[in-house]
RODO-2510 file (C-alpha; in nm, 4 decimals, decimal comma):
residues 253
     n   res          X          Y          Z
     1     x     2,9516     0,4520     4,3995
     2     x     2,6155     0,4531     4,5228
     3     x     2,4745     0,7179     4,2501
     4     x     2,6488     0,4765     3,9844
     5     x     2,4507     0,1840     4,0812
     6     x     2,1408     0,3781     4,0539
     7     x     2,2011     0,5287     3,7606
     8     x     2,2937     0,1332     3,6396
     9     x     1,9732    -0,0288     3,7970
    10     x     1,7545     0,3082     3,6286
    11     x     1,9330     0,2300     3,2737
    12     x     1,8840    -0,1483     3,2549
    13     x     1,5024    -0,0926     3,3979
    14     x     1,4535     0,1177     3,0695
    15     x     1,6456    -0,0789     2,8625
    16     x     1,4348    -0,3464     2,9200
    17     x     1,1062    -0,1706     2,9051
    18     x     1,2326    -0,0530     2,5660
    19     x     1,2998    -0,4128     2,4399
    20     x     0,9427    -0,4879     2,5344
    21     x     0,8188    -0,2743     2,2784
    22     x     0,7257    -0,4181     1,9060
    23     x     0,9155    -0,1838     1,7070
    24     x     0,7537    -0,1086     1,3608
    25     x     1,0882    -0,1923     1,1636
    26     x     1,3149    -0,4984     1,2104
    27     x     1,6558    -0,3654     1,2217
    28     x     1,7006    -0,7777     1,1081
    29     x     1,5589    -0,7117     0,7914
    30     x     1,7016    -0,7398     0,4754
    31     x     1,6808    -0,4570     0,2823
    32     x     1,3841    -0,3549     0,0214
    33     x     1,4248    -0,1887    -0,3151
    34     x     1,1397     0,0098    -0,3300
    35     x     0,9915     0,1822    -0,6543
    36     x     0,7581     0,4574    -0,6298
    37     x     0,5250     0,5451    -0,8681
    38     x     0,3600     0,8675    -0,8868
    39     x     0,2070     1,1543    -1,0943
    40     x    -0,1284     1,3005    -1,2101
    41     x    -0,2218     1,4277    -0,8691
    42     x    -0,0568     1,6025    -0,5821
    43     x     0,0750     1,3907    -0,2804
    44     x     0,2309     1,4641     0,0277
    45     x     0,6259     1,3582    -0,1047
    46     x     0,7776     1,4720     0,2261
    47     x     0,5953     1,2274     0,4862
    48     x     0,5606     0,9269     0,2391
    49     x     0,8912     0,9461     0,0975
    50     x     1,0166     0,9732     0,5284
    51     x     0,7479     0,6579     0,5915
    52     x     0,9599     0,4509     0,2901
    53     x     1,2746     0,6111     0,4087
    54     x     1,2441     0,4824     0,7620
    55     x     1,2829     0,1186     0,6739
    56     x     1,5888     0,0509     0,7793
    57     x     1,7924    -0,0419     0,5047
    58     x     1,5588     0,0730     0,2444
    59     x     1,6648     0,1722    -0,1211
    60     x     1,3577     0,3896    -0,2810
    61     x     1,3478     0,5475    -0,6279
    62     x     1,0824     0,7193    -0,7701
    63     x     0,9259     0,7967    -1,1214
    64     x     0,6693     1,0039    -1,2463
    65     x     0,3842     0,9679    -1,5264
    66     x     0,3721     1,0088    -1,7772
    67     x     0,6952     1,0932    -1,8295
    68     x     0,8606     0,7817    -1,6938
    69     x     0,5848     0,5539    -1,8439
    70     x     0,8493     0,3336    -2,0151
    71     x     1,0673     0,2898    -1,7097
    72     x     0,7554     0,0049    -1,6131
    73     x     0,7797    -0,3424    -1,7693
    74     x     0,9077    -0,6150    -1,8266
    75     x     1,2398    -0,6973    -1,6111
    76     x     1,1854    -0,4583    -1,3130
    77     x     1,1474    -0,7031    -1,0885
    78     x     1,5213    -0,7995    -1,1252
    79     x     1,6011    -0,4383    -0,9885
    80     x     1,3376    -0,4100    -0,7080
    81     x     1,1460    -0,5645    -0,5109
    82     x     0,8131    -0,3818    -0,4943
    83     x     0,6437    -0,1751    -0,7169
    84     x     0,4079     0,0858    -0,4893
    85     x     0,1734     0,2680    -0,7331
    86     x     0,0633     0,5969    -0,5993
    87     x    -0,0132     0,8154    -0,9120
    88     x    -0,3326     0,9353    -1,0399
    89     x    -0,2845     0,8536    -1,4023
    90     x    -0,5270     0,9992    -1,6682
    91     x    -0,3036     0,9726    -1,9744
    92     x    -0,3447     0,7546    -2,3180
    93     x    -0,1525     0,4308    -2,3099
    94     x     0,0009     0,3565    -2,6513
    95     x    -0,0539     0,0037    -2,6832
    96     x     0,3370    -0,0458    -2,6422
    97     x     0,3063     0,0616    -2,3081
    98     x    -0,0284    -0,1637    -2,2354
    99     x     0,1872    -0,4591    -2,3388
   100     x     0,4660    -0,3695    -2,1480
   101     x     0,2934    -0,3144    -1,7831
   102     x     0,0908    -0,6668    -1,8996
   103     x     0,4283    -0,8464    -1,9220
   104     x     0,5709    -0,6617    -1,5968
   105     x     0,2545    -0,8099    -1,3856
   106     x     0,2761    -1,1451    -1,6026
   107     x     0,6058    -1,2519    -1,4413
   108     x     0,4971    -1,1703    -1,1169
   109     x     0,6514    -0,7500    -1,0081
   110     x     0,5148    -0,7588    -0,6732
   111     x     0,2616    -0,4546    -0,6415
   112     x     0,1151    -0,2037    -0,4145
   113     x    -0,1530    -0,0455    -0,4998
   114     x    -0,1970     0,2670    -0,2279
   115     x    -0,4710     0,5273    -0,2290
   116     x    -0,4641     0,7684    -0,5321
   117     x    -0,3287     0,4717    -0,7673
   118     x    -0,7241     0,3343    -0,7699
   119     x    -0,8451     0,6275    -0,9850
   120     x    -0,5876     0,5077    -1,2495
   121     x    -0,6479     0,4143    -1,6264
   122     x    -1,0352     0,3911    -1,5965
   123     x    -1,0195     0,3192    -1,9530
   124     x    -0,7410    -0,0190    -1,8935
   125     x    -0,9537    -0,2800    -1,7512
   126     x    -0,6082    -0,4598    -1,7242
   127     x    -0,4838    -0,2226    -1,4064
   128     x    -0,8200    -0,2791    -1,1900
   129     x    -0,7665    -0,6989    -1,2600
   130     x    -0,4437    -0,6182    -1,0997
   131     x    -0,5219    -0,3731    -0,8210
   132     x    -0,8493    -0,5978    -0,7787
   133     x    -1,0177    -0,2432    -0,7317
   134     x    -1,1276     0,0323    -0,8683
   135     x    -1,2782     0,4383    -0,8189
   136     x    -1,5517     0,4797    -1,0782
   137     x    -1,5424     0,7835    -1,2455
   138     x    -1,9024     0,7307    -1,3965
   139     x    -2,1648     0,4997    -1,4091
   140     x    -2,0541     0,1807    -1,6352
   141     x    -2,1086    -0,1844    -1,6755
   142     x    -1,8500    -0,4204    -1,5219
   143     x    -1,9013    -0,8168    -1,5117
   144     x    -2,2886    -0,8136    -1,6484
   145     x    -2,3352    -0,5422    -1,3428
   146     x    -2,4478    -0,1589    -1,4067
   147     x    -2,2568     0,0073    -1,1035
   148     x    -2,2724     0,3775    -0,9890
   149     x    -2,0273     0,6267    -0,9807
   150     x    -1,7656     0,6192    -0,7269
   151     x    -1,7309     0,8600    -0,4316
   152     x    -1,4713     1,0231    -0,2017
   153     x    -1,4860     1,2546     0,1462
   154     x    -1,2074     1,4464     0,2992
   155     x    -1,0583     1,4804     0,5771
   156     x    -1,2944     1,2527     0,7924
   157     x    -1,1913     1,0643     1,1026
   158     x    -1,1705     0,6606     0,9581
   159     x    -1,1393     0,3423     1,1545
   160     x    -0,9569     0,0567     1,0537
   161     x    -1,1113    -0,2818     1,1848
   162     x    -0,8773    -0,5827     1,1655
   163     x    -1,0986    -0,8440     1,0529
   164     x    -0,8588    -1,1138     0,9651
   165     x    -0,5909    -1,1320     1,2735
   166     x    -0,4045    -1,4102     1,2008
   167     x    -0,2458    -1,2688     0,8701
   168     x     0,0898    -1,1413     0,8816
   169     x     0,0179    -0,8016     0,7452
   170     x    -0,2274    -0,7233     1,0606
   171     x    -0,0340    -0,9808     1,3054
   172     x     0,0519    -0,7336     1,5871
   173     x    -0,1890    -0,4573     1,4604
   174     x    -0,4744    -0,3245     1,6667
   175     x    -0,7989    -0,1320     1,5318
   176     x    -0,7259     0,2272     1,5309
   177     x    -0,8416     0,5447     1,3799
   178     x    -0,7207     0,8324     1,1982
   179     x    -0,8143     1,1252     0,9361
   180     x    -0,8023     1,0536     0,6070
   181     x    -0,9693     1,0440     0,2704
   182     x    -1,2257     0,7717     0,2217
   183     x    -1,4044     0,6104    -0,0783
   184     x    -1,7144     0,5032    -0,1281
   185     x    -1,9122     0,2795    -0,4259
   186     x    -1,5610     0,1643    -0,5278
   187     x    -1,5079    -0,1944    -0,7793
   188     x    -1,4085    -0,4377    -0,5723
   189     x    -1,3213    -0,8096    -0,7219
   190     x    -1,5251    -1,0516    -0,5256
   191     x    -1,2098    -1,3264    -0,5097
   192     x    -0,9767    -1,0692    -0,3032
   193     x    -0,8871    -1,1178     0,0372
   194     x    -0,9962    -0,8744     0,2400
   195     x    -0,7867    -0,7789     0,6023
   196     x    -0,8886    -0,4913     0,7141
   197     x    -1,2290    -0,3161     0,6729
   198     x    -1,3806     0,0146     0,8022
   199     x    -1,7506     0,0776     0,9072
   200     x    -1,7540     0,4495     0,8135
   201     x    -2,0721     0,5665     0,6889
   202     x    -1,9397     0,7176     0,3464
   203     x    -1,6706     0,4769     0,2706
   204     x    -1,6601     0,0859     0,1403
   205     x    -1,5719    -0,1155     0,3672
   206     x    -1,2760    -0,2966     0,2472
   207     x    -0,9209    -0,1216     0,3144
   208     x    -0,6771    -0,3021     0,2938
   209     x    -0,6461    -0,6267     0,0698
   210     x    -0,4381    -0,8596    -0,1018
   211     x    -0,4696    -1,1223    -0,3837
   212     x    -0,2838    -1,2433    -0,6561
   213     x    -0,3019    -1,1577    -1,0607
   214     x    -0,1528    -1,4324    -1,2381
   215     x     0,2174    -1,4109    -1,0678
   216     x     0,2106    -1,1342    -0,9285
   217     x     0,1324    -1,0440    -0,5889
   218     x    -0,0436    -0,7366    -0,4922
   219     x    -0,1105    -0,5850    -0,1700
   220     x    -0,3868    -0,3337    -0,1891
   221     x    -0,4196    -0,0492     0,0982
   222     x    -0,7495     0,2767     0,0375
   223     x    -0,5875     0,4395     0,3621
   224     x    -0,2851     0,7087     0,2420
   225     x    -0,3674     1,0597     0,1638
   226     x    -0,0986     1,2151     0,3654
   227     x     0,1009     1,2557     0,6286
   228     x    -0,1548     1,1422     0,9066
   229     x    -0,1392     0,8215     0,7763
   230     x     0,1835     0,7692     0,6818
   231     x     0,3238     0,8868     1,0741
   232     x     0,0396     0,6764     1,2558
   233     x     0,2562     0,4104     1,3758
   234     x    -0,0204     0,1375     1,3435
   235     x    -0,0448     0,2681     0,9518
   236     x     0,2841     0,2476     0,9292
   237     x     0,2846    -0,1518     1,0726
   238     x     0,0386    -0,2532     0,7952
   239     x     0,2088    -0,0860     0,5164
   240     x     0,5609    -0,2131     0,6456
   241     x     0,3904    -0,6003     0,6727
   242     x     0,2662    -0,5614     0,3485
   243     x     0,5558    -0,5174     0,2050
   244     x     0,7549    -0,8194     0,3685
   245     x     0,4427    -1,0294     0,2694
   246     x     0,4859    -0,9427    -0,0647
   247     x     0,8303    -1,0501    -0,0857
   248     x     0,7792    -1,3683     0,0878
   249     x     0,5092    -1,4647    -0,1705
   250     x     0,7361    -1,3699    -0,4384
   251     x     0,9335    -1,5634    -0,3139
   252     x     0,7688    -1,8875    -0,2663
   253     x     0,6594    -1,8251    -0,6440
***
C-alpha cells in the first residue's frame, strides 16, 4: 500500500510538471491543410516533411516545379489552407502560369515563403511583391535604387532576436541560436513587418516577417536549410505560430 502511494504522489508530481510545459503543438487545434511547394534545389524532405507532419492533425501534400506548375492558382485556397513555398525555381513562366499564381495571391492563398523559395523567379517581379523579399542574383535596379548582388554563408551558427514580443508568431518564443544558412544584401520591401531579426555579421538582419499583398497574407521566415532548424523546438514555435496567424488573418479577411 505504501509503495502505491508513492508511486501515486511521484506520478501526479510529474504529471503536473509536464502540464507546466508550453508544448509547441496544441493538441486543441484544428487541423491545417498544408501545401508544400518545392523543386529546383535539394532540401532536406525527411526533417521538414517530420516538422509539418508533427502538427497534430496536419494534412500535407506536396508538389514539385516545374512539373506541377499548374497545380498553383486560382481556387487552391478552397483545398488548403497554406501555401509554404520552399523551391528554388529557375524555370520560364508561360504567361498562363504568371496569370494564374497572380489570381491565386489576388484572392488572398495564405503564403509562406521559407528559405530557398527567396531565390525564386528573379525575372517575376510579381513573386518578390508577394514574398516582400528577395536574393539578388546580380546587381539590378529595383524602386529607382541600384542594389548589389545578394549573398549567402553556410553552415554558420545564427541568432534569432525577437524584436517584436507581443506578436503572436514570437508570443512565447525566446532568442535562441542555431546553424544554418544565412543571407546577406537581400530585397527587402520597406512596408513589411519585421519580428524577428539577427545581428550576424554576414547576414540581413530581418528573419522572419509578415505583411500582406493585396489579400493575401504571407508569413515570411530566411531561417530553414535543414534539419537543425526544423528540430530546434523554438524554430519549430515560430514556424507553427506562423501558420495559425496566417489562418486567423485569412480569416478575418
Amino acid at each position: 500500500m505504501l509503495r502505491f502511494l508513492m508511486i501515486l504522489v511521484v506520478s501526479l508530481t510529474l504529471s503536473g510538471l509536464t502540464n507546466c510545459v508550453d508544448p509547441v503543438y496544441s493538441q486543441e487545434e484544428q487541423p491545417l491543410r498544408i501545401l508544400l511547394v518545392v523543386g529546383g534545389h535539394s532540401y532536406d524532405k525527411e526533417n521538414l516533411h517530420k516538422m509539418l507532419s508533427d502538427m497534430p492533425g496536419s494534412v500535407l501534400k506536396e508538389i514539385t516545379l516545374p512539373e506541377d506548375q499548374d497545380y498553383l492558382k486560382q481556387g487552391l485556397n478552397k483545398d488548403f489552407d497554406v501555401v509554404v513555398f520552399h523551391d528554388q525555381s529557375r524555370f520560364d513562366l508561360t504567361e498562363e502560369q504568371k496569370t494564374n499564381m497572380e489570381q491565386m495571391w489576388a484572392e488572398g492563398m495564405p503564403t509562406v515563403m521559407l528559405h530557398h523559395a527567396l531565390i525564386s523567379h528573379n525575372d517575376f517581379p510579381v513573386i518578390r511583391d508577394v514574398f516582400g523579399t528577395a536574393f539578388l542574383l546580380q546587381e539590378q535596379e529595383i524602386d529607382g535604387r541600384v542594389r548589389p548582388a545578394s549573398t549567402y554563408l553556410v553552415p554558420t551558427e545564427v541568432t534569432l532576436l525577437m524584436v517584436d514580443r507581443k506578436h503572436p508568431i514570437t508570443e512565447g518564443v525566446q532568442d535562441f541560436t542555431l546553424t544554418d544558412e544565412v543571407f546577406d544584401k537581400l530585397y527587402f520591401n520597406p512596408k513589411i513587418d519585421v519580428l524577428v531579426t539577427t545581428d550576424h555579421p554576414e547576414s540581413s538582419r530581418p528573419v522572419v516577417w509578415t505583411w500582406h499583398y493585396k489579400k493575401t497574407p504571407v508569413f515570411g521566415m530566411i531561417q530553414g536549410h535543414d534539419g537543425r532548424a526544423f528540430n530546434n523546438e523554438n524554430y519549430r514555435k515560430l514556424f507553427y505560430n506562423g501558420l495559425r496567424w496566417l489562418v486567423e488573418e485569412s480569416a478575418e479577411r
